[in-house]
C-alpha positions, 0 to 999 in steps of 0.5 A: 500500500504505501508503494502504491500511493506515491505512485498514485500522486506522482502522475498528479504531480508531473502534471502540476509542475509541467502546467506551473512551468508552461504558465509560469514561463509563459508570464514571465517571458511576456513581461521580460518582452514587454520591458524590453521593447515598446514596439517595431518602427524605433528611429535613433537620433544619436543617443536618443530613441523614439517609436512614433508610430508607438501612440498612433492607431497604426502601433503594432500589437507588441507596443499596444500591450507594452502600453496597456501593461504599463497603463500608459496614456501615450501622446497623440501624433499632433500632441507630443513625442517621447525620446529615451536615451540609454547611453551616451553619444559613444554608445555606453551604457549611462551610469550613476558612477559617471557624469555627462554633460547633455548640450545642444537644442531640442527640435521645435516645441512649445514646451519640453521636459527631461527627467531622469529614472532607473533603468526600469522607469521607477523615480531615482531614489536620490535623496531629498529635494534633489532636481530629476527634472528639468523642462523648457522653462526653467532650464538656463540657455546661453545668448543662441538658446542652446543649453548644457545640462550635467547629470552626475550624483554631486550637485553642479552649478548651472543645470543639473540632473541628479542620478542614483550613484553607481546605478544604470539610468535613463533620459526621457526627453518629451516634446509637446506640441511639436510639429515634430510628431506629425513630421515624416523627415525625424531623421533629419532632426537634430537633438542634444548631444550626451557626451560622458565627461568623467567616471568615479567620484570621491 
């Protein structure tokens, strides 16, 4: 009898486990896919990324359910248009172990907003009252209207980003009402450049 009965529960068993890794993996992997890309049709603007056809009805399945998975209220084509940037200029991953200096202009807009994240998209947990945001009307222009902005840990004078140390980030950089959502020439737009100007800090 006692033979019989881990016999009886084995069968059970096998079945449990291989539905538990078939659903379980099936999950995962779609979430881990969802992370990863928002879409197909990404264009690539020197470090920066952008899926315009990302928040249009024409948005292919994957970036409909990448923006349905993050309960996202995307911009319309006439409203806005949302860059990403990931590495530098060089292509290097951006880290809070070194600082960059992001200079230049952004293409036409009536307002802009930058703000810095984790890699995953949470808020940098960089301590109280420190600036992970800048925007079009509070950021310091020289005489031409172009701007420098430095993204490090310690504070600096002028414009200043803070990130996480020793942490991987993101940039997202959002044009709002901007002819640039609506243009079919994007490639030919030109955006700040993020030059990495020194890495470890004491």
């Amino acid at each position: 009898m006692q033979k019989v009965l881990p016999g009886l529960f084995r069968l059970p068993f096998l079945v449990l486990l291989a539905l538990t890794v078939a659903f379980g993996g099936g999950i995962w992997s779609t979430l881990v896919a969802l992370d990863a890309t928002t879409g197909f049709g990404a264009i690539r603007l020197g470090a920066w990324e952008a899926f315009p056809q990302a928040q249009t009805a024409d948005a292919d399945p994957y970036a409909k359910a990448h923006r349905a998975n993050g309960g996202r209220l995307l911009y319309g084509s006439a409203e806005g248009l949302s860059f990403t940037a990931t590495v530098d200029q060089k292509g290097e991953r951006l880290s809070g172990r070194c600082t960059y200096l992001i200079s230049g202009q952004t293409p036409v807009a009536r307002l802009w907003t930058l703000f810095a994240s984790r890699a995953n998209g949470e808020a940098p947990a960089t301590g109280q009252d420190l600036p992970v945001a800048l925007n079009s009307r509070t950021v310091l222009r020289d005489g031409n209207g172009a701007f420098v902005i430095t993204i490090a840990p310690q504070a600096a004078p002028g414009n200043w980003l803070a990130v996480p140390p020793d942490e991987p980030f993101r940039l997202t950089l959002t044009l709002l009402d901007t002819p640039t959502a609506g243009s079919s020439g994007l490639i030919d737009l030109a955006m700040p450049r993020i030059d990495r100007i020194g890495c470890g800090h004491a």
